[in-house]
GUFI-179515 format. One record per residue (C-alpha): residue in one letter; z, y, x negated. Coordinates in steps of 0.05 Angstrom, whole numbers, padded with zeros to 5 digits, always signed. Layout:
AZYX
...
***
This chain:
X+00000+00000+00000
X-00010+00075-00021
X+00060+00106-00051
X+00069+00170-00003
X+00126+00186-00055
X+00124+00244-00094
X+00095+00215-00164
X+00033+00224-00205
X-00025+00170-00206
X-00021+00119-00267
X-00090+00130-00283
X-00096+00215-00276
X-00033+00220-00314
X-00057+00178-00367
X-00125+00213-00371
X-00073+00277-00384
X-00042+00244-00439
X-00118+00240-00470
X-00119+00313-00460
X-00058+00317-00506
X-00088+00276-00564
X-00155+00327-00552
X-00114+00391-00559
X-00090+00360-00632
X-00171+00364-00649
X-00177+00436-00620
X-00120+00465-00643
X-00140+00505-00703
X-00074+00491-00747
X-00084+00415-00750
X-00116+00405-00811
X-00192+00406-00815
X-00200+00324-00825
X-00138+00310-00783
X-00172+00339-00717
X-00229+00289-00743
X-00192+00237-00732
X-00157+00260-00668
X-00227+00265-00635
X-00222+00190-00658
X-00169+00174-00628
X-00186+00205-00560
X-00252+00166-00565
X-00218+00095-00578
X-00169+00118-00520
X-00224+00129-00470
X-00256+00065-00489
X-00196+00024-00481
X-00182+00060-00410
X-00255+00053-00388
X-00245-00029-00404
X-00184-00039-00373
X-00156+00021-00328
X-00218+00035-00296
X-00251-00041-00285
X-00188-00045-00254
X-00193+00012-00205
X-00272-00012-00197
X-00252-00075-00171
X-00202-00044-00128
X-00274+00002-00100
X-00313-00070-00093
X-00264-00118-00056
X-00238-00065-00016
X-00155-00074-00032
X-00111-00037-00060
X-00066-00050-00112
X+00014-00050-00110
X+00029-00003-00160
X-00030+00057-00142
X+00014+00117-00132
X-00003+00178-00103
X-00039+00201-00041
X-00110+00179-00068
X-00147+00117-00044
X-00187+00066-00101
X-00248+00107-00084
X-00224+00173-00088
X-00186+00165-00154
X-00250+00125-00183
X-00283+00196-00172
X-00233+00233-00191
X-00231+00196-00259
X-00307+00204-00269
X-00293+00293-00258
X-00241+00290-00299
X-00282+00256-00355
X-00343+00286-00355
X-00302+00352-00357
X-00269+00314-00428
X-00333+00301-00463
X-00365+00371-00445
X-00293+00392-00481
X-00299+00334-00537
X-00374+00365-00559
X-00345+00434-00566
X-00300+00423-00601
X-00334+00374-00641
X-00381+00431-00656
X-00324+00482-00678
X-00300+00425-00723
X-00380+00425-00757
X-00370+00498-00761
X-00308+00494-00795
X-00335+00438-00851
X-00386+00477-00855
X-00352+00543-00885
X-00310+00498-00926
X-00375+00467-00963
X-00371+00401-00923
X-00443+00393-00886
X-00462+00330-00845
X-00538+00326-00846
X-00585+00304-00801
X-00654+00263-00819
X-00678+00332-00803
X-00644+00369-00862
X-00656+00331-00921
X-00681+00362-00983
X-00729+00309-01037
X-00670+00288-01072
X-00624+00265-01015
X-00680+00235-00976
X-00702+00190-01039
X-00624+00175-01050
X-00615+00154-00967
X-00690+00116-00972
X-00662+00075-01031
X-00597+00062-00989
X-00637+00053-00926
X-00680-00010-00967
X-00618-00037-01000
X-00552-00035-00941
X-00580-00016-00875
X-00647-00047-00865
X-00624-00129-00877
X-00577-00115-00808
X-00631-00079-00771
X-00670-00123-00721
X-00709-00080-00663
X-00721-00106-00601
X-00783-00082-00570
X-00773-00077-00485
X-00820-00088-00426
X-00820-00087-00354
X-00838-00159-00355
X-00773-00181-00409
X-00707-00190-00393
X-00666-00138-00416
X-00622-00156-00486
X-00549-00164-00474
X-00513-00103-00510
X-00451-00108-00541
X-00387-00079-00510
X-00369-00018-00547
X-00437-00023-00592
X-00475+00038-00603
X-00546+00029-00598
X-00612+00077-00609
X-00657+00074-00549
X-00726+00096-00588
X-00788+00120-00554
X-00855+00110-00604
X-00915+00143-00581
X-00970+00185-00615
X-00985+00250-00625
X-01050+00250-00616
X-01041+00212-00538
X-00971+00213-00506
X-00990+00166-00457
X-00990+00111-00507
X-00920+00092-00520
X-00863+00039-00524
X-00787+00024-00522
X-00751-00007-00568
X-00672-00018-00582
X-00637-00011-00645
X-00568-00032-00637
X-00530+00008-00710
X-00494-00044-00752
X-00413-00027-00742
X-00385-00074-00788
X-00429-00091-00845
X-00449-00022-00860
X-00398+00038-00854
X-00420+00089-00800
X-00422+00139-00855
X-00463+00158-00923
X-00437+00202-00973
X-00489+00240-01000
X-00494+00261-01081
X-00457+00329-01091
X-00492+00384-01106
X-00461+00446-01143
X-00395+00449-01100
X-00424+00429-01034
X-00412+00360-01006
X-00458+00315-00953
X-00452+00272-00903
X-00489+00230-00860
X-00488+00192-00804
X-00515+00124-00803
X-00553+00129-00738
X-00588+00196-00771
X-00599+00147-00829
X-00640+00096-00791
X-00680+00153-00747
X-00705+00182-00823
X-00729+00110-00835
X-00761+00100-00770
X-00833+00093-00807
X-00805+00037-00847
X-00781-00001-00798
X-00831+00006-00739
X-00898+00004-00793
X-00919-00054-00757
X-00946-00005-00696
X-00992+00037-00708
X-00950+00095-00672
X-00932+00169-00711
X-00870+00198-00670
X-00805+00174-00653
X-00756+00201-00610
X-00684+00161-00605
X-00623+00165-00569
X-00557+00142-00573
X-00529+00092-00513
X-00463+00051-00515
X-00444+00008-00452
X-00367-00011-00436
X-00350-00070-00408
X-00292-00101-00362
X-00236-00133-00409
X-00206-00167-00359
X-00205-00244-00374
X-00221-00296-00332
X-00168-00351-00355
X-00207-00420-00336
X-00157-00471-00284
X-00185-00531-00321
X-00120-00567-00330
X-00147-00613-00376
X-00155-00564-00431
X-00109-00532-00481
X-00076-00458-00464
X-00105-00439-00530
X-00166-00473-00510
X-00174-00425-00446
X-00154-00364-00482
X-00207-00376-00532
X-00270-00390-00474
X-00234-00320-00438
X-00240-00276-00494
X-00318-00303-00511
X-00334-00289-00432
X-00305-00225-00444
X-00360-00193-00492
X-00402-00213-00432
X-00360-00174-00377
X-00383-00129-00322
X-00405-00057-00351
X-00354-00007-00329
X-00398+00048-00362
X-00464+00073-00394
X-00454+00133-00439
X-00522+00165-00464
X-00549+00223-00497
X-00559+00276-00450
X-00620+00290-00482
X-00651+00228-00469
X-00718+00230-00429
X-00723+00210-00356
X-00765+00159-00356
X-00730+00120-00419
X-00658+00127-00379
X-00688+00102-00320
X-00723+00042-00345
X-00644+00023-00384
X-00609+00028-00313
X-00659-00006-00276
X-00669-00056-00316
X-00583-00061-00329
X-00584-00052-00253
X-00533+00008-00265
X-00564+00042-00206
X-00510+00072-00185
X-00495+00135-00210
X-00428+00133-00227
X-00429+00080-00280
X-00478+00126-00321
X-00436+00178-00362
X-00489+00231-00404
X-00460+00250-00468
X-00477+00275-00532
X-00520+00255-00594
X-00461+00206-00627
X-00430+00160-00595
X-00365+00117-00615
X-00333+00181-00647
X-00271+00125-00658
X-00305+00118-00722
X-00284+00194-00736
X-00213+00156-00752
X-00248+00122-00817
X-00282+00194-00828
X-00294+00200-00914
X-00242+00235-00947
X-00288+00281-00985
X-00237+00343-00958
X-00185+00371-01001
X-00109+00378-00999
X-00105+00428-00944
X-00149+00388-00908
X-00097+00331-00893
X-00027+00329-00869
X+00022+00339-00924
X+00040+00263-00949
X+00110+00237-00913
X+00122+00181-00964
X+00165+00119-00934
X+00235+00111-00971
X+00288+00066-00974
X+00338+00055-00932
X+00406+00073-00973
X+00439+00013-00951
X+00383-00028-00977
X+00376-00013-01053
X+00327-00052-01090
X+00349-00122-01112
X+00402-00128-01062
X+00410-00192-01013
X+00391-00161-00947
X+00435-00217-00919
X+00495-00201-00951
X+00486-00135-00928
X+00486-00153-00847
X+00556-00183-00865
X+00584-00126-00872
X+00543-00075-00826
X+00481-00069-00790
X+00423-00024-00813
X+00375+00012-00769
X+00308+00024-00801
X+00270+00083-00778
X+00190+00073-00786
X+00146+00104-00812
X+00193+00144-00846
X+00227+00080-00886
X+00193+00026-00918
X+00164-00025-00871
X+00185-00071-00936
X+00255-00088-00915
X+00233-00122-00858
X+00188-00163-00907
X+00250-00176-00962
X+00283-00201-00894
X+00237-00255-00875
X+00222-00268-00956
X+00300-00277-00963
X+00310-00318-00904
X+00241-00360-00936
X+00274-00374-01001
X+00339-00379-00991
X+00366-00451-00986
X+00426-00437-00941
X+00375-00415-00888
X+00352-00472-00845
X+00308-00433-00783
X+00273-00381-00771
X+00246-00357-00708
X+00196-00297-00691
X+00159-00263-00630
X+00089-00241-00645
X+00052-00193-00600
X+00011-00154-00648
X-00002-00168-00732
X-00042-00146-00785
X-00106-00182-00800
X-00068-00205-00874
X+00000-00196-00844
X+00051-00210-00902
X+00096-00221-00843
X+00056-00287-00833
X+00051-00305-00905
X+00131-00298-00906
X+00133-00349-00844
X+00076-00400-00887
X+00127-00402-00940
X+00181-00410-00904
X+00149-00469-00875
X+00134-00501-00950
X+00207-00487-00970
X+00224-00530-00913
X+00240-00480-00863
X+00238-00499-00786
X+00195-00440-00760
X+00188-00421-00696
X+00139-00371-00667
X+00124-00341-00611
X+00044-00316-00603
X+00033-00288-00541
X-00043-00308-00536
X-00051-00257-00488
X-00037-00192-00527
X-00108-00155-00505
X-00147-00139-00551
X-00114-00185-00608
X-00126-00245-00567
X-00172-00275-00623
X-00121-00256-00688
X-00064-00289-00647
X-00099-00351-00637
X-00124-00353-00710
X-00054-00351-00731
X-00025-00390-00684
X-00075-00449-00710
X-00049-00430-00780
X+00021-00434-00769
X+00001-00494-00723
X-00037-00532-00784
X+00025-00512-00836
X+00066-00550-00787
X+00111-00484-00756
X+00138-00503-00681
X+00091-00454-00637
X+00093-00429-00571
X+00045-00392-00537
X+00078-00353-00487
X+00127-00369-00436
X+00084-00391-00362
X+00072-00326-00319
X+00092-00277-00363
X+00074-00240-00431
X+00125-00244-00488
X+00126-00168-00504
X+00194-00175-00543
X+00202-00149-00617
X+00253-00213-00648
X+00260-00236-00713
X+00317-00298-00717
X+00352-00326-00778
X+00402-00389-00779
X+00440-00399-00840
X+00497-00451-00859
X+00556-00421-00881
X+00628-00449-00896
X+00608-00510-00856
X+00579-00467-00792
X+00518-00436-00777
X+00509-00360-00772
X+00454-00325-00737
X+00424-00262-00767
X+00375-00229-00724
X+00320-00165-00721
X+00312-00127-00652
X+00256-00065-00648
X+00220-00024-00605
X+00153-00042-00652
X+00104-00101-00672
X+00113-00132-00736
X+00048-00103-00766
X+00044-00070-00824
X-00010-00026-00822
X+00016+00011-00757
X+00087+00015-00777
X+00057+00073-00827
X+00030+00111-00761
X+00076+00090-00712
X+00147+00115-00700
X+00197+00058-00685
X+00263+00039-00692
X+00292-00033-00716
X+00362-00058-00718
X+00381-00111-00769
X+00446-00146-00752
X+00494-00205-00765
X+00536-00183-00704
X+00553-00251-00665
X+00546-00211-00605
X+00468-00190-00609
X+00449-00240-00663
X+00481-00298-00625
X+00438-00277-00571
X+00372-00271-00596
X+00384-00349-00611
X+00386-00364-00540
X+00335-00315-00527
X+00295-00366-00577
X+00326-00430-00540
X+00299-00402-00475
X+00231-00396-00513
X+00228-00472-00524
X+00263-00493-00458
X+00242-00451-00403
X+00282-00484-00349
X+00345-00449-00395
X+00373-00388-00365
X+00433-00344-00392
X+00482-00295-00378
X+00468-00246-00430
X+00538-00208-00446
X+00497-00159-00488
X+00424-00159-00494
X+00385-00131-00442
X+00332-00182-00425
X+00276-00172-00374
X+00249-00193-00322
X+00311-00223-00306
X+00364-00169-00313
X+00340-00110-00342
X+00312-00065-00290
X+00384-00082-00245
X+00419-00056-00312
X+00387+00016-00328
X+00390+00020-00249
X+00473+00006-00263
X+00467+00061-00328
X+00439+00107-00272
X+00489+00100-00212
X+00543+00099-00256
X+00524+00173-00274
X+00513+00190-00205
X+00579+00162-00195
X+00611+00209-00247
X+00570+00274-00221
X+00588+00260-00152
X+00668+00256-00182
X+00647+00335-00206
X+00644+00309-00283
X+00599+00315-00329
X+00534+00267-00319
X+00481+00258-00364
X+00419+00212-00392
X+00364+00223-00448
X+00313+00173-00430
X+00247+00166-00492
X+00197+00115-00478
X+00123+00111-00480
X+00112+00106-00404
X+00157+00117-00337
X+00113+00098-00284
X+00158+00049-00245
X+00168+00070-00176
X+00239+00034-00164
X+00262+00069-00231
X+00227+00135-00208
X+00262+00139-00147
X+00329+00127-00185
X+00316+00189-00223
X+00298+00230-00159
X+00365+00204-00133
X+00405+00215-00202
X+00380+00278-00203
X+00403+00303-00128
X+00464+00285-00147
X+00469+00329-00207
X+00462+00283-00266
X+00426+00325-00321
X+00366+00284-00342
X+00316+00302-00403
X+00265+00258-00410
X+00216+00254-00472
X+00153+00210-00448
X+00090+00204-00490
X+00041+00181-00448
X+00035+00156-00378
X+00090+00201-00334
X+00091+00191-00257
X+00143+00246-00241
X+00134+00300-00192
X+00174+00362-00219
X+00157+00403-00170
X+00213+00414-00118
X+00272+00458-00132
X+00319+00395-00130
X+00288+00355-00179
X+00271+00415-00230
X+00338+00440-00231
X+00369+00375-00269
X+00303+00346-00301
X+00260+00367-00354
X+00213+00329-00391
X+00173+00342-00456
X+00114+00286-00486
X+00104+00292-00566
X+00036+00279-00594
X+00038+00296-00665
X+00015+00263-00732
X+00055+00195-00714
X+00049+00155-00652
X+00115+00158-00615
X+00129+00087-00598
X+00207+00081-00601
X+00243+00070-00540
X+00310+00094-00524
X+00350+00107-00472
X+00420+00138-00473
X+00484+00150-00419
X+00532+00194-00412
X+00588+00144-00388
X+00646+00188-00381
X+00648+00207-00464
X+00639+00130-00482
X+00566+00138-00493
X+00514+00078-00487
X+00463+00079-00522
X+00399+00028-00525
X+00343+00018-00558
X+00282-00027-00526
X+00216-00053-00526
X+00199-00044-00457
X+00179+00022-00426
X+00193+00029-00351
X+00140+00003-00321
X+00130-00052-00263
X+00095-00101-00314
X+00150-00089-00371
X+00207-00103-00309
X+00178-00150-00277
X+00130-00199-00313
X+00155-00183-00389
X+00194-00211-00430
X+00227-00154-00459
X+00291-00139-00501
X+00333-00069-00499
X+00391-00081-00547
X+00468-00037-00546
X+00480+00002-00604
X+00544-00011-00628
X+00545+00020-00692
X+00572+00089-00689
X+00535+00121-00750
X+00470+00084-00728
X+00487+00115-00657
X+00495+00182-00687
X+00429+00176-00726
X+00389+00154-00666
X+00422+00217-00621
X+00410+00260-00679
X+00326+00235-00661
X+00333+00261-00589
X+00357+00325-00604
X+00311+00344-00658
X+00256+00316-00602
X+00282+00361-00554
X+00283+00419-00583
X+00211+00419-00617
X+00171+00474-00601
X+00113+00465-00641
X+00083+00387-00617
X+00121+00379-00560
X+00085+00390-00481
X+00122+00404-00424
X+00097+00346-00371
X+00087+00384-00302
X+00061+00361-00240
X+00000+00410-00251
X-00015+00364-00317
X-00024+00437-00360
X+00004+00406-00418
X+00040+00476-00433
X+00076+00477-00501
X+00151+00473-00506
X+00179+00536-00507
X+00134+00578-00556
X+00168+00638-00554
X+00225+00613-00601
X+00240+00650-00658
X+00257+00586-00703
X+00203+00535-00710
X+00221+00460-00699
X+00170+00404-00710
X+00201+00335-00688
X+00164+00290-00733
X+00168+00331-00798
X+00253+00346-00786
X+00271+00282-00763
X+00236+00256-00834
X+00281+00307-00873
X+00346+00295-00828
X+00337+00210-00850
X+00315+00224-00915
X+00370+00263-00934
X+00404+00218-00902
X+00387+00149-00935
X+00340+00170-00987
X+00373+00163-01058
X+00333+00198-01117
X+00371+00179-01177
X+00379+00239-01227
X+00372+00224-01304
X+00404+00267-01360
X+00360+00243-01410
X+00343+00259-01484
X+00281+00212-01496
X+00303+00205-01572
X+00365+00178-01560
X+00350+00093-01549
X+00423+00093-01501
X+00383+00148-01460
X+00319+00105-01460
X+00349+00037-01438
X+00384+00077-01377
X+00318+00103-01357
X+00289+00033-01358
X+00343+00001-01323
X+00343+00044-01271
X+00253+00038-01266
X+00268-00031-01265
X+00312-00034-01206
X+00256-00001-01174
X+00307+00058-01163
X+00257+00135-01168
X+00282+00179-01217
X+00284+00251-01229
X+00290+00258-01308
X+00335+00330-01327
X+00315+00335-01400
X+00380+00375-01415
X+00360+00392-01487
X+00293+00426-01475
X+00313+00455-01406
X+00376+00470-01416
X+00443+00469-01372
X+00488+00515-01336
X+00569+00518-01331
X+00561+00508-01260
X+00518+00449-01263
X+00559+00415-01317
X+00619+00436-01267
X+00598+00401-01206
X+00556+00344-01248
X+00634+00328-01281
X+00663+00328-01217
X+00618+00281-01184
X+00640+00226-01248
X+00717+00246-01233
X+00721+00255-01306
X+00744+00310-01346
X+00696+00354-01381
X+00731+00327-01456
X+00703+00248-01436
X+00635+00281-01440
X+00631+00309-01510
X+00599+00273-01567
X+00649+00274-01617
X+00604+00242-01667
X+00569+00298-01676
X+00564+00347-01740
X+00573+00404-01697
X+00630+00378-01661
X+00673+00361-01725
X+00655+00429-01758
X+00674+00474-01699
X+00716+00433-01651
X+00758+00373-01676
X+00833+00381-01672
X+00821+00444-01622
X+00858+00451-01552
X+00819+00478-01498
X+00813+00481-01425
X+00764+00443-01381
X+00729+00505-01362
X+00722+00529-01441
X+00694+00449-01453
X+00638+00466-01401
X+00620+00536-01426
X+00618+00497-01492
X+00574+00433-01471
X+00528+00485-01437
X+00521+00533-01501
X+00511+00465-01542
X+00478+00410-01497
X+00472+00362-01558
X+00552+00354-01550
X+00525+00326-01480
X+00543+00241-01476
X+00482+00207-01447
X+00454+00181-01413
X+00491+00211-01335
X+00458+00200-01275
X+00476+00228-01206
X+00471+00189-01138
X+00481+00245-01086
X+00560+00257-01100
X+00569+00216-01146
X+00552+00206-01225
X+00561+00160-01275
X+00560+00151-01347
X+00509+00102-01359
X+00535+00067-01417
X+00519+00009-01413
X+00462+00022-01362
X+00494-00026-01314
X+00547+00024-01297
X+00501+00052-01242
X+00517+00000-01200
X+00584+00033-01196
X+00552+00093-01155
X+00506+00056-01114
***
């Protein structure tokens, strides 16, 4: 039935979202090659929406239902047009700014050519390119009115080419060129010349070499256009009962490349007759499947744009560091028995959670380990830890939810890998998607067993833990890790159900939990006290929750919600605006962490989750939110919220008009989530060891290469040559709880001619050392507040 409550549609607030990631690539302070690659990301969005949100809502159109979750006042035919407007409205936007962007390259000496613009030298050098890369993946396919029309590949660009001749127009053909994605890159980097540098694009490469590829004819002109179709991802899982799950998944995801179109995009420019003769012979005769476009298509590519810009071109580096309660060579294990450590990504190493699993691999005490995969990286090291955990005689179990879209065909490859190296797999749990983030670790200890245990809001994928921001709790405490090993028992024995005591597990209690969080503050507001949430997720679209917050917010619980993409809230009435406000981040990180946090009367709860609130994450998910017991982690993770809250620079201010308004602009002080919640943890956690060193002296030396050894970074303070002040010498003592006389080198000539057998006072030893810094032992080096004598260089350890 149609929701006649007062939320947003799924699908227009989502297309709003886009919007967001689109203002990143018009907005004029993003760096020149970082709005490249936000007009990349918009164009991957919009693909992935086209396959799945709108096949969805097209289907909806043809059978003539409606679907339970479609909120709002529109029916499946109005919001299928409605989508369309507010599309074709995005790429008008996409191509302007796209051309503001060439502009901009442009003035800094960055030119992408077309076949058009080539001078002698570059069109030998692209010729030579053409012969050698480009032309062994290039097969044409010449069309008729009598031939069936060639399949085209989902998401594949292709050049529809008209050849005629010049001297008689009326003799012409078709022919379809479908541009090479993966065995050539979709761009050339032409020679520089003087201080300018070129670019190409590969479909501009293959319309300069048109005459080498179509000699054959005997036509002289060529006119080509770009077309890409989209198809319906939606798979078709086959009933056939005598074959394999993995089997099934594996036939789905092949029918898939052969799904439904959902939409043609073309060059607008493309002639009549040539567009027709693709519809009608696609049978796209409808309209609305047709979207016109401009000359490139798949500007996802934009994301792998050459980095030919300079410094100012990119966002400033945010190197990942350490976690300070994970120092290099230490047992992560023996760690989580005496605290649990939240890691932060991207801003700390995605590492740790490697040296986890490679502990837990090697370490003979350990005798399981258990894991829920959703999403990896093609090499994932994560599965390379599991492989040799298996050889070291591990028992490994894995979850691989086969039907992660998208990654369907990498979770069956390594689910037949772990298979074949003889881990215990399970694909998925019947009827619903394992969407949890778990890692599990069973060690024997003192004649027990003791479960160690990983809970996140992210996939265990290294390559987007550098772009996405998530949170990850590693623990030993019996309370959560003792849990995620039933969690795990449940996994392998279905018809197992249990009371959780502390994890948050959905779809069997979770929604009737937060729902609990909620009236509990209601409770409290309606006693006159003070009732609050902070809710961060990816997505509230869940009507049941939604409603909640309507009612929460009547009562007079203050709720500030921070929601990056899909937002169903109507702000709009006095009642609701008056005790909710709600901001969505898009910035130079993916915001992927969820967290949710309560009030409760001044004992705060506090959770963090891999489920947004969403019917599908409530009700047909397997999904995990996890207390936070730890105070300091607590206080780190509420530190996140308010920094999010307050920034006034990324931050948009979700309204039922979907303006996507900045937050607050007016502010004198300038806040930037992303970039202050990097220096609040790094200052935090990150530990730069500082060297007084004198590279003569070999004590000096073997401090320095202890400490590189460790792994530990190092600022080096050559004292000698730069020299030192009282106050530093003051405040470096200090930190050693030494007095300044346990520093001097009494060895020295100068000390026995000026000093030996003289009384002074600390302060007259520093204003010495700093007048004479050879006096200075060596080698010190400082941890934060702390410093150490490093002789021997093991002392360190004492300030770790």
């Amino acid at each position: 039935m149609y929701s006649n409550e007062n939320f947003i549609n799924r699908e227009i607030s989502w297309l709003s979202f886009n919007e967001r990631v689109l203002q990143e690539a018009e907005d004029p302070k993003t760096p020149l090659f970082e709005r490249i690659r936000f007009i990349g990301i918009f164009s991957n969005n919009l693909d992935e929406f086209f396959r799945v949100r709108v096949a969805t809502v097209r289907r909806m159109v043809d059978i003539g239902k409606d679907e339970e979750n479609l909120l709002g006042d529109l029916t499946p035919r109005e919001l299928h047009d409605k989508i369309h407007e507010i599309v074709l409205e995005q790429q008008y936007k996409v191509q302007s700014i796209f051309r503001d962007i060439l502009d901009e390259l442009n003035k800094n000496n960055i030119f992408i050519l077309d076949e058009k613009e080539l001078n002698l030298s570059q069109g030998i050098f692209v010729k030579k390119y053409f012969y050698e890369k480009v032309l062994p993946n290039l097969v044409p396919i010449m069309l008729s009115k009598k031939n069936k029309f060639p399949y085209l590949r989902d998401r594949s660009v292709y050049l529809a080419v008209k050849l005629s001749k010049k001297n008689d127009p009326s003799d012409f053909a078709y022919s379809l060129i479908r541009i090479p994605g993966i065995s050539v890159p979709r761009f050339l980097v032409l020679p520089k010349e003087r201080k300018k540098n070129y670019v190409m694009m590969l479909d501009d490469v293959i319309r300069y070499c048109f005459d080498d590829l179509f000699f054959y004819f005997d036509y002289d002109a060529y006119e080509a256009y770009t077309v890409k179709i989209t198809r319906d991802a939606e798979l078709d899982i086959d009933d056939d009962i005598s074959k394999s799950f993995i089997e099934k998944m594996s036939s789905s995801v092949k029918k898939r490349k052969k799904g439904k179109p959902v939409r043609l995009l073309y060059d607008r420019e493309i002639p009549k007759d040539l567009l027709d003769f693709i519809l009608k012979k696609m049978k796209l005769t409808n309209q609305e499947n047709s979207v016109p476009g401009g000359r490139y298509h798949n500007h996802k590519d934009f994301m792998n744009f050459p980095e030919v810009g300079e410094k100012k071109h990119y966002y400033p580096k945010l190197p990942p560091f350490r976690n300070r309660q994970l120092p290099p060579h230490t047992s992560i294990l023996r760690v989580l028995r005496q605290k649990d450590v939240m890691l932060h990504f991207p801003y700390q190493t995605f590492n740790h959670f490697i040296d986890f699993l490679r502990e837990a691999a090697i370490d003979p005490q350990v005798k399981e380990i258990g894991l829920t995969v959703y999403r990896v990286a093609e090499g994932s090291k994560v599965m390379n830890a599991l492989l040799n955990a298996i050889r070291n005689g591990k028992v490994v179990t894995v979850v691989v939810e086969l039907q992660a879209r998208f990654d369907e065909e990498n979770n069956i490859y390594w689910s037949n890998k772990l298979q074949e190296e003889g881990a215990y797999v399970i694909n998925g749990v019947p009827g619903v998607k394992v969407h949890s983030k778990l890692a599990w670790v069973k060690r024997e200890e003192d004649g027990n067993y003791r479960n160690y245990a990983y809970i996140g809001t992210g996939n265990f994928h290294e390559g987007t833990a550098n772009v996405y921001a998530d949170d990850g709790l590693l623990t030993a405490d019996p309370r959560l890790a003792d849990e995620v090993e039933q969690v795990f028992d449940f996994f392998k024995h279905n018809y197992k159900h249990y009371h959780y005591k502390h994890l948050v597990v959905s779809p069997f209690y979770m929604r009737d939990h937060f729902i609990q969080n909620i009236e509990r503050e209601i409770e409290l507001a309606k006693q006159g006290k003070d009732a609050w949430i902070i809710l961060k997720m990816n997505s509230l679209i869940d009507p049941g929750m939604m409603k909640k917050i309507y009612k929460a917010a009547e009562a007079g619980v203050k709720i500030e919600l921070i929601v990056r993409g899909i937002f169903g809230l109507q702000l709009d009435k006095e009642k609701f605006r008056k005790n909710i406000s709600a901001i969505s981040i898009v910035d130079k990180y993916l915001e992927h962490s969820r967290i949710f946090l309560f009030g409760n009367d001044g004992d705060e709860k506090m959770y963090i989750s891999s489920a947004d609130w969403m019917p599908r994450n409530l009700n047909r998910r397997i999904e995990v939110a996890c207390p936070v017991y730890n105070d300091e982690i607590k206080s780190e993770l509420k530190e996140m919220l308010k920094i999010q809250l307050r920034d006034n620079t990324k931050a948009r201010i979700l309204d039922p008009q979907l303006q996507n308004n900045y937050n607050n602009r007016s502010q004198d002080s300038k806040y930037r989530a992303q970039e202050d919640y990097y220096n609040y943890i790094k200052k935090k956690h990150h530990f730069i060891m500082k060297l007084y060193h004198n590279p003569r002296c070999a004590k000096s030396r073997a401090g320095l290469k202890y400490l590189e050894e460790k792994g530990y970074d190092v600022e080096i303070k050559k004292y000698l040559t730069e020299g030192i002040t009282e106050n530093e010498l003051r405040e470096l003592v200090e930190k050693t709880g030494k007095k300044p006389f346990e520093f001097v080198r009494t060895q020295e000539k100068i000390f026995k001619e000026n000093y030996k057998g003289k009384e002074y006072l600390d302060k007259e030893w520093l204003k010495i050392l700093a007048k004479n810094p050879r006096l200075l032992k060596r080698p010190i080096v400082v941890n934060g507040d702390k410093a150490v004598l490093a002789d021997p260089p093991q002392a360190v350890e004492e300030i770790i």
